[in-house]
Every structure is written in C-alpha cells, then in structure tokens.
TIRO-2110 file (N, C-alpha, C; in Angstrom, 1 decimal):
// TIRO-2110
-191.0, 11.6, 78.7, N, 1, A
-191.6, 12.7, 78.0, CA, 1, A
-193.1, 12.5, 77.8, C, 1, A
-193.6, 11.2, 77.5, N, 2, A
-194.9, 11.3, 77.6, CA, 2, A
-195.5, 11.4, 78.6, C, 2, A
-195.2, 10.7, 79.8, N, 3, A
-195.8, 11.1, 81.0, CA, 3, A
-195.8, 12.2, 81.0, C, 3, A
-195.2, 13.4, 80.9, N, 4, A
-195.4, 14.8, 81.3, CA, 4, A
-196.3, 15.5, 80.1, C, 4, A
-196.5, 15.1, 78.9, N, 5, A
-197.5, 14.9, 77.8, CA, 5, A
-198.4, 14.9, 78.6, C, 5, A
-198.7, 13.7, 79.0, N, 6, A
-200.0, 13.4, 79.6, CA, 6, A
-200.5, 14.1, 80.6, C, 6, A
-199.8, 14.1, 81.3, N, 7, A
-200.0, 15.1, 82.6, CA, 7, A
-200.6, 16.6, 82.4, C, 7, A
-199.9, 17.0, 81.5, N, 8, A
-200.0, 18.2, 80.7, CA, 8, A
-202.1, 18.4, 80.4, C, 8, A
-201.9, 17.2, 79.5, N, 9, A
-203.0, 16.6, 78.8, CA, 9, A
-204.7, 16.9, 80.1, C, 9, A
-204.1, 15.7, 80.8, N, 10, A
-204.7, 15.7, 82.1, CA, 10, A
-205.5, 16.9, 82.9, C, 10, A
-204.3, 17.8, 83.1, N, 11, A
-204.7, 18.7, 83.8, CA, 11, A
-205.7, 19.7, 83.3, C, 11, A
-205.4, 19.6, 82.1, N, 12, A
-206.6, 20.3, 81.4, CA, 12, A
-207.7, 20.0, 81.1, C, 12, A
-207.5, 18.9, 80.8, N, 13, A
-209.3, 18.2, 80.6, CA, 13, A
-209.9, 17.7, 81.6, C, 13, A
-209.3, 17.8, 82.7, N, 14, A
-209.7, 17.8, 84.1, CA, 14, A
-210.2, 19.1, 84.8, C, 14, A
-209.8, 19.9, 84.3, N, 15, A
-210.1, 21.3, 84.1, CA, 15, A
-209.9, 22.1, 85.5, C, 15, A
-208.9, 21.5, 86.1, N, 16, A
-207.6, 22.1, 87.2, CA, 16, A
-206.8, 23.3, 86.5, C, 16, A
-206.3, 23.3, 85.0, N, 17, A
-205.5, 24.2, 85.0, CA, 17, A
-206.3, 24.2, 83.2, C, 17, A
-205.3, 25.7, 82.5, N, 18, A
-206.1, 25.8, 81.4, CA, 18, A
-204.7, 25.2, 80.8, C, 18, A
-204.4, 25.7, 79.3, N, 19, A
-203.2, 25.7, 78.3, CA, 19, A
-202.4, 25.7, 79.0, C, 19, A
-201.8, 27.6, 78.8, N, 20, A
-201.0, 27.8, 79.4, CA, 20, A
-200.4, 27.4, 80.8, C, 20, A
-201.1, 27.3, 82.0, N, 21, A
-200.7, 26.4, 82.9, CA, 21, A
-200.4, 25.0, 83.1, C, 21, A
-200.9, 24.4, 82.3, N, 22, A
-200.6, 23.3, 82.3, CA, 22, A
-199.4, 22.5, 82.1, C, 22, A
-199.1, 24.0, 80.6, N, 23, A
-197.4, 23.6, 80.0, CA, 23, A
-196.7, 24.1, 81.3, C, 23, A
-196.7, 25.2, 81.4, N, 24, A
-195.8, 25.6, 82.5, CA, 24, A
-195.6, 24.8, 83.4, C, 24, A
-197.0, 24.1, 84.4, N, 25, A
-196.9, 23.4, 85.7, CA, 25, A
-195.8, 22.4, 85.0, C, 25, A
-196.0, 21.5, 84.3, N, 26, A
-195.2, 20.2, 83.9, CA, 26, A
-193.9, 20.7, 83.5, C, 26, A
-193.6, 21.6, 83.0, N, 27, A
-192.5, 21.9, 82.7, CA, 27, A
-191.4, 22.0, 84.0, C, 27, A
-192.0, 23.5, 84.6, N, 28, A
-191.9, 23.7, 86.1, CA, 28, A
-191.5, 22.2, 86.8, C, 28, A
-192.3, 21.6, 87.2, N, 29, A
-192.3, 20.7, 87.4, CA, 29, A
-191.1, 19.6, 87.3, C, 29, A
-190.7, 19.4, 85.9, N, 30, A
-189.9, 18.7, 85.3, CA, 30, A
-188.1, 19.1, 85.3, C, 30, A
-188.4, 20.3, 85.7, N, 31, A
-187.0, 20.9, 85.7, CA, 31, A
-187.0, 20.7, 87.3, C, 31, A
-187.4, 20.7, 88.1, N, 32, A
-187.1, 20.5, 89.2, CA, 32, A
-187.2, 22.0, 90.3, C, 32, A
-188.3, 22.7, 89.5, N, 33, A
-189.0, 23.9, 90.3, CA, 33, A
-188.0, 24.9, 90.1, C, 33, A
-187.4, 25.4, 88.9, N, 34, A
-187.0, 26.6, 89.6, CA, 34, A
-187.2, 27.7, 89.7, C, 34, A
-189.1, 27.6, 90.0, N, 35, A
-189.9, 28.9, 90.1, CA, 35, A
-190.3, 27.9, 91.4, C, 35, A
-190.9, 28.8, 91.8, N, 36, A
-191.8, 28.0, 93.1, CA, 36, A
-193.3, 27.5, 92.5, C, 36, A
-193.4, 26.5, 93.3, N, 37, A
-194.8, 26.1, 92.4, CA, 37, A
-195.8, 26.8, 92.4, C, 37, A
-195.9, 27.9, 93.0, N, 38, A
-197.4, 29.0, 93.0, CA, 38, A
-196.6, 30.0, 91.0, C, 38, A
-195.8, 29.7, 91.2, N, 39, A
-195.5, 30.6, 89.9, CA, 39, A
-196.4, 30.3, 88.5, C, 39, A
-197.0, 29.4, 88.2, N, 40, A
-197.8, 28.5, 87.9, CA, 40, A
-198.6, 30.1, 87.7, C, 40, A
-198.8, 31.0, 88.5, N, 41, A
-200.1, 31.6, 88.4, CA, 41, A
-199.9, 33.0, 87.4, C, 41, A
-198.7, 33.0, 86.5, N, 42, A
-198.1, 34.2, 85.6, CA, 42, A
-198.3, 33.5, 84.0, C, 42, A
-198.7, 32.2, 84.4, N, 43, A
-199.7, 31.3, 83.0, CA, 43, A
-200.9, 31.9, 82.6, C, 43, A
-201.3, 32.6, 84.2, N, 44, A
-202.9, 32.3, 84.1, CA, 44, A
-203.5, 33.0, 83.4, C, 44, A
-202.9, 34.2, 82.7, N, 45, A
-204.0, 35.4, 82.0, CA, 45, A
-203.5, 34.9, 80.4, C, 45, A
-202.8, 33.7, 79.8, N, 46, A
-203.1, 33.7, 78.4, CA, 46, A
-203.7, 32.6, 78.2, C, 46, A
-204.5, 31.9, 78.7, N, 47, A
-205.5, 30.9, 78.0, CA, 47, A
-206.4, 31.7, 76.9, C, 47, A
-207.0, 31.0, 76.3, N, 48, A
-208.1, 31.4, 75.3, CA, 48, A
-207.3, 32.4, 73.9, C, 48, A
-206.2, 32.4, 74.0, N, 49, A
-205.3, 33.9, 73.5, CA, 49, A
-205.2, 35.0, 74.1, C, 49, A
-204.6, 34.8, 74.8, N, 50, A
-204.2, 35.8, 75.9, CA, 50, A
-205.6, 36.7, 76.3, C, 50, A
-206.2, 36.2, 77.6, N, 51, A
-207.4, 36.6, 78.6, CA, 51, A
-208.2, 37.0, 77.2, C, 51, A
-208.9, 35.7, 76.9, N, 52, A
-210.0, 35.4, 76.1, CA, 52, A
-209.6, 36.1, 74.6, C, 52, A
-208.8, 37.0, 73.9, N, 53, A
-208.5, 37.4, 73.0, CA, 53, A
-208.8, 37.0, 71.7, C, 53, A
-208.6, 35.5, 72.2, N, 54, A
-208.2, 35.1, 70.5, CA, 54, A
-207.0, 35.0, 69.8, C, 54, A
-205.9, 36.0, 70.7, N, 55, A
-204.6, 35.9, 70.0, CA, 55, A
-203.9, 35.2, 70.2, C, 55, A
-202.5, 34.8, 70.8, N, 56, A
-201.3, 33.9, 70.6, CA, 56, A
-202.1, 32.8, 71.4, C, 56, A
-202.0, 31.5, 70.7, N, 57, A
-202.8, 30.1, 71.3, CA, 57, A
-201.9, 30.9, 72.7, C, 57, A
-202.7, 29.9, 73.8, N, 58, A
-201.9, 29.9, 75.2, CA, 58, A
-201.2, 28.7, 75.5, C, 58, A
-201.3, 27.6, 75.2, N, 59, A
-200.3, 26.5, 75.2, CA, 59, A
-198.7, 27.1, 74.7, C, 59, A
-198.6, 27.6, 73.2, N, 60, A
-197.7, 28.2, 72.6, CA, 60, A
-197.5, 29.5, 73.6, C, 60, A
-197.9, 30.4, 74.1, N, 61, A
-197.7, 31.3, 75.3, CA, 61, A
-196.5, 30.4, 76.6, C, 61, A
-197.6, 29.8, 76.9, N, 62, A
-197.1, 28.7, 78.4, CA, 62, A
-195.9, 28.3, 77.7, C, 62, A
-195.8, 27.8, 76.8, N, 63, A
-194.4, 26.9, 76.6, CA, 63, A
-193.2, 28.0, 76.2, C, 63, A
-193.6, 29.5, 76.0, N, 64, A
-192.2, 29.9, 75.6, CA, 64, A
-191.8, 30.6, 77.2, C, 64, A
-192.7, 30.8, 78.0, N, 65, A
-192.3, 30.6, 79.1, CA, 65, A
-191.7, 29.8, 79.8, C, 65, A
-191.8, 28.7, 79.4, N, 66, A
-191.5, 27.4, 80.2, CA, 66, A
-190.4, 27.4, 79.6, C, 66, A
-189.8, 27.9, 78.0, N, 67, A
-188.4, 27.5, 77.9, CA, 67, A
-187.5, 28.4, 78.8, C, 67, A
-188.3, 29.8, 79.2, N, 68, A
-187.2, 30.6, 79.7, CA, 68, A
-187.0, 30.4, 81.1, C, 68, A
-187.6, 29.4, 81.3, N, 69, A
-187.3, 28.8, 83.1, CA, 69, A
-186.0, 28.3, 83.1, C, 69, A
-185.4, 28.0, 81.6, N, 70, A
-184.1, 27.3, 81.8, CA, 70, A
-183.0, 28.4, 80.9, C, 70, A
-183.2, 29.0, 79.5, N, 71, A
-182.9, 29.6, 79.2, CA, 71, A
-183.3, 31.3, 78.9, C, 71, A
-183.8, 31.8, 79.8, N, 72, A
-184.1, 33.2, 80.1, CA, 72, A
-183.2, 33.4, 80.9, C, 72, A
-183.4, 35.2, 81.2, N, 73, A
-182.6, 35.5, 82.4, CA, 73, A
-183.4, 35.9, 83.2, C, 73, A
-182.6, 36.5, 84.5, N, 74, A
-183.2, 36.7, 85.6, CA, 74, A
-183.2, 38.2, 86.2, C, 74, A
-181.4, 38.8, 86.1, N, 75, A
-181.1, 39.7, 86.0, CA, 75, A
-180.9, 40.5, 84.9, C, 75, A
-181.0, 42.2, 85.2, N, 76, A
-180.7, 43.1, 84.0, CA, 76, A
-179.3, 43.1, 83.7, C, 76, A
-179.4, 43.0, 82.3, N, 77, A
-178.2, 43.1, 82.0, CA, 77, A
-177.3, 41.3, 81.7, C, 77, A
-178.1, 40.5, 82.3, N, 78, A
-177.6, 39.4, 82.0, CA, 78, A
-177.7, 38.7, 80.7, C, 78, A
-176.9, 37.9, 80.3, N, 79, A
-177.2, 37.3, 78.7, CA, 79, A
-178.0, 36.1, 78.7, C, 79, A
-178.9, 35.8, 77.6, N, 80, A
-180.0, 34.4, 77.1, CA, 80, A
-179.8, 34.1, 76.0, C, 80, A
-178.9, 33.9, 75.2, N, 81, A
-178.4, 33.9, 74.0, CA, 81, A
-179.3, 32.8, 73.2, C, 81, A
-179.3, 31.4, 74.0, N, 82, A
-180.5, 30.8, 73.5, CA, 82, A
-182.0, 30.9, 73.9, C, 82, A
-181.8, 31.8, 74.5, N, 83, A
-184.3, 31.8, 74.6, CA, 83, A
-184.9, 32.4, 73.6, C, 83, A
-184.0, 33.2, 72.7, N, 84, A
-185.4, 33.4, 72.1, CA, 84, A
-185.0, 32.7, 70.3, C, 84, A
-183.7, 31.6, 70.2, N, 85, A
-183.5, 31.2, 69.2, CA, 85, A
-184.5, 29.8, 69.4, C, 85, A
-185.0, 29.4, 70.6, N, 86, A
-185.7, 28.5, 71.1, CA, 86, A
-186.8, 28.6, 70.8, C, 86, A
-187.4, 29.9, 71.6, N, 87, A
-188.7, 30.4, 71.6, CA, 87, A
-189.4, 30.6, 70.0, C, 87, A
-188.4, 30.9, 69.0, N, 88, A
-188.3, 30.9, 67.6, CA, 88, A
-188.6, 29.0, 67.0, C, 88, A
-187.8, 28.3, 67.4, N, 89, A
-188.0, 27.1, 67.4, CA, 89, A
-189.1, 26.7, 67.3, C, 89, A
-190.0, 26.9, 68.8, N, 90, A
-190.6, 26.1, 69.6, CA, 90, A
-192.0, 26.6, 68.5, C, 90, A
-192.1, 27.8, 68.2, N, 91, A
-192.9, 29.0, 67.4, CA, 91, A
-193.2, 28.3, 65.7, C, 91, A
-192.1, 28.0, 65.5, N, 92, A
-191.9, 27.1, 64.0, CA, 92, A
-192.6, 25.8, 63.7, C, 92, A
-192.2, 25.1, 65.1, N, 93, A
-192.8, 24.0, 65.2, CA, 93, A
-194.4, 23.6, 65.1, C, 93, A
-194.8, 24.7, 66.3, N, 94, A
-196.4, 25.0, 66.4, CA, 94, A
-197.0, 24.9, 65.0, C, 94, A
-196.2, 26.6, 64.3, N, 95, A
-197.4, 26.9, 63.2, CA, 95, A
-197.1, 25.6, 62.2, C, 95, A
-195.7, 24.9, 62.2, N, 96, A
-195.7, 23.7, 61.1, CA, 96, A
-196.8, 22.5, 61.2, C, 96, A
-197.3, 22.1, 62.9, N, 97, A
-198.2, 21.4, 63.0, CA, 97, A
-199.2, 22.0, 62.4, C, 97, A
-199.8, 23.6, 63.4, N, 98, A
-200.9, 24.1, 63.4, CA, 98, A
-201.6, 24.8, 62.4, C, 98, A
-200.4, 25.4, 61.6, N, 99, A
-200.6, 26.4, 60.5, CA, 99, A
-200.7, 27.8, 61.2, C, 99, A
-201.3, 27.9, 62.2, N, 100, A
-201.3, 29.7, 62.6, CA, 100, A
-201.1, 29.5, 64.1, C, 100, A
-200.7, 30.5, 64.7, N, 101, A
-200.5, 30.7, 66.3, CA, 101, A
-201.7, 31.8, 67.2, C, 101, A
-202.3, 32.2, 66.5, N, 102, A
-203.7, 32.5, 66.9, CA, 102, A
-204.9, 31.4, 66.9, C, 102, A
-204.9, 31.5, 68.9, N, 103, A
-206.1, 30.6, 69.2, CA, 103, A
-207.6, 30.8, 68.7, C, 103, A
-207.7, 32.1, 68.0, N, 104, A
-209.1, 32.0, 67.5, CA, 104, A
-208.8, 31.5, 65.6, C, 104, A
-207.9, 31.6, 64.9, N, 105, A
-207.9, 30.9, 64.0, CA, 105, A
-207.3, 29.3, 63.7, C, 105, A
-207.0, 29.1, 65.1, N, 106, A
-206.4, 27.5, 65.1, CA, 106, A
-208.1, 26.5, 65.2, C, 106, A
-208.6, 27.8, 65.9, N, 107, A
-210.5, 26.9, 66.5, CA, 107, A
-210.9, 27.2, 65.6, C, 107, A
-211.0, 27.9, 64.5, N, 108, A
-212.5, 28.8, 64.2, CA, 108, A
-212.9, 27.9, 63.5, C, 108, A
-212.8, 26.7, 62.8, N, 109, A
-213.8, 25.8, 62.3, CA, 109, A
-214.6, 25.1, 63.7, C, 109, A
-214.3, 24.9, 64.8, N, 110, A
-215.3, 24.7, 66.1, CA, 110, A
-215.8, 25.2, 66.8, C, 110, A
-217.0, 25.1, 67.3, N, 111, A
-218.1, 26.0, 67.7, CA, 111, A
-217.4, 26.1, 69.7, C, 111, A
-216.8, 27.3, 69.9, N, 112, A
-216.0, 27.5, 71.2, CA, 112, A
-216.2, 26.5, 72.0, C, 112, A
-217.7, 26.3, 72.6, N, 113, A
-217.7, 25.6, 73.9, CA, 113, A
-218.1, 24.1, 73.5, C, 113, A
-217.8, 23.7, 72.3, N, 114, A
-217.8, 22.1, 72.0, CA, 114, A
-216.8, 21.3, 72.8, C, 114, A
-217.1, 20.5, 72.5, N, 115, A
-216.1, 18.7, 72.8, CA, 115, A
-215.0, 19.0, 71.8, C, 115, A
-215.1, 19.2, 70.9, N, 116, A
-214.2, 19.1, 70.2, CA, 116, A
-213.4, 20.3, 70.0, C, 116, A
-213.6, 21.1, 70.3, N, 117, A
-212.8, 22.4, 70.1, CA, 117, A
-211.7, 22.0, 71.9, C, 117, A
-212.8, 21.7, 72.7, N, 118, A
-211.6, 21.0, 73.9, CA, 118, A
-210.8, 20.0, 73.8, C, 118, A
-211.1, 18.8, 72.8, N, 119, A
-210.4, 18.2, 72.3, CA, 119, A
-209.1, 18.7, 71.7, C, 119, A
-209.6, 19.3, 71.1, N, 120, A
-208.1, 20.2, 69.8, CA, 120, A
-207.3, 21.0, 70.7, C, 120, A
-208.1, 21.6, 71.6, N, 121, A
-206.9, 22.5, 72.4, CA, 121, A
-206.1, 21.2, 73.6, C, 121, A
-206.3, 20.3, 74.2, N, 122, A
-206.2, 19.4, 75.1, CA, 122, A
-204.5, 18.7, 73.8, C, 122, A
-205.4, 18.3, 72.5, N, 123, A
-203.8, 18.2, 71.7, CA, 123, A
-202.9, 18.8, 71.9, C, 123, A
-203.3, 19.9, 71.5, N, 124, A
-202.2, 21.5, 71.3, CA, 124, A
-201.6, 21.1, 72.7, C, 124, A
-202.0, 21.4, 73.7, N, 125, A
-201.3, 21.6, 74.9, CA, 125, A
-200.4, 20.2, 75.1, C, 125, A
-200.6, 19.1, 75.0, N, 126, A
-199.5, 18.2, 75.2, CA, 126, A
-198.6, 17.9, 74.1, C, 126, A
-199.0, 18.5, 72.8, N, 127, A
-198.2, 18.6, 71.5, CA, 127, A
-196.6, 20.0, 72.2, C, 127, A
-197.6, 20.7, 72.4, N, 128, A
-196.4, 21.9, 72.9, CA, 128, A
-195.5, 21.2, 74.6, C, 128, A
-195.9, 20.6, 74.7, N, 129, A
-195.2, 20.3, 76.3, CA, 129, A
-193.9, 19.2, 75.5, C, 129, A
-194.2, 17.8, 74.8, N, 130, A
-193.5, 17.7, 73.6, CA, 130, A
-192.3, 17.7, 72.9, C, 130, A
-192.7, 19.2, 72.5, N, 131, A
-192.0, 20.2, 72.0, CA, 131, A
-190.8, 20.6, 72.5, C, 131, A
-191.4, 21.1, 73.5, N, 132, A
-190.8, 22.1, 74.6, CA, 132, A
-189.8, 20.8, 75.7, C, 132, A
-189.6, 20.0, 75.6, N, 133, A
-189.1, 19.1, 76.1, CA, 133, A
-187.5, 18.4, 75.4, C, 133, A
-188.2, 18.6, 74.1, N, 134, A
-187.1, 18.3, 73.2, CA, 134, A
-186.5, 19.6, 73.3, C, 134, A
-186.5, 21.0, 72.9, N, 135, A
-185.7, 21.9, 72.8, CA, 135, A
-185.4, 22.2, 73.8, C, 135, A
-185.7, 21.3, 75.1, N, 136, A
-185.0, 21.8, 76.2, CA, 136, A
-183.7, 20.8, 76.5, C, 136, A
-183.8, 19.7, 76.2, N, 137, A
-182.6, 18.8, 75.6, CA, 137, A
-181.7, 19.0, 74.4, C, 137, A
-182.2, 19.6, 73.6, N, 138, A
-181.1, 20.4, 72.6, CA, 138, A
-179.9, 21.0, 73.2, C, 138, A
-178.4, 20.6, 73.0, N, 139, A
-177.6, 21.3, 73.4, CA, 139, A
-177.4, 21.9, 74.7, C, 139, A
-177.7, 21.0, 75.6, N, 140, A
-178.1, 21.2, 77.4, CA, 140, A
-176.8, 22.2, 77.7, C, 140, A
END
C-alpha cells in the first residue's frame, strides 16, 4: 500500500501527472489494468477542482473513479450496489481528514502557486490513494 502511496506521491511532484491522475494511474495500475493504461486520460479535466474550478479536490475526484474500476458498472442496466456506498465512504473519510472537499477551500490559506500549497495537495493525493486501497479490500 505504501508503495502505491508513494508512487501516487511521486508522480505528482514530479509533475508527470496531476491529482486526479495520479490516483487513478496507481490504482489502475494496481488492479491489474482493467481500463487500458491511456484511460488515465478521463482524470485529466478534474485537477485544480474540476478544470481549474476550485470545486471537488481532484485527488477525491480520481479516487471515486478508481473505486468504480472495481465496483462500478459497465453496462446499462447492470447493478453496483457497492460504488457509491464506497464512494460515500471514501468522501467521509477525505472531509474527516480535510474538513471540506472543495480544492479551493482545502488551499485557501496558501498562496496557489507556492511550495506549500503543492505540498498539501501531493498529501491529499497519496492520503486518498490510501484510502482508496483500503475500501477496495473491504469485503472483496
């Protein structure tokens, strides 16, 4: 689990992938791809809160995606009885750490383009990968 933490971690402060992607790739990843790895690129418009917004963090985005790689469906009409008691989970957990799920009031004490506001989002993202790890081992 930490490894993929880290990795998570990594790829963003390396600045290869943002939040959102990040969780996703490692998750993706971890499950054993059952998107293809270019899928990676349906992360790419919630960084910053969804395409610069401010609204839902994008780590917290990317990871409720990443739960439904295992527990989403595919087809219409098919049942997911656990994705969104997960996605509820995973949601709980965030604001218990974070207090709010909007990426412009999880930063707004840091000035956007600091060290430290990339700092704090670099947490978030491997705090949610984590997360998302454990409730993906919950009741397999």
């Amino acid at each position: 689990m930490s490894d993929l933490k880290l990795e998570a971690e990594e790829l963003f402060r390396s600045g290869k992938f943002f939040c959102s992607e990040a969780v996703f790739y490692v998750i993706n990843k971890h499950l054993g791809y059952p998107m293809p790895e270019d899928a990676v690129r349906t992360a790419s418009g919630f960084p910053i809160g969804i395409g610069r917004t401010g609204c839902v963090c994008g780590a917290l985005s990317g990871g409720v995606m990443a739960l439904g790689l295992k527990f989403g469906r595919s087809k219409p009409g098919d049942q997911a009885p656990k994705i969104l008691e997960k996605s509820r989970e995973l949601t709980e957990r965030f604001k218990a750490r974070f207090t709010h799920t909007c990426c412009r009031e999880i930063t707004k004490a840091v000035e956007f383009a600091s060290k430290s506001r990339r700092e704090k989002c670099i947490t978030i993202t491997g705090a949610v990968v984590a997360d998302v790890l454990e409730l993906l081992e919950e009741n397999p």
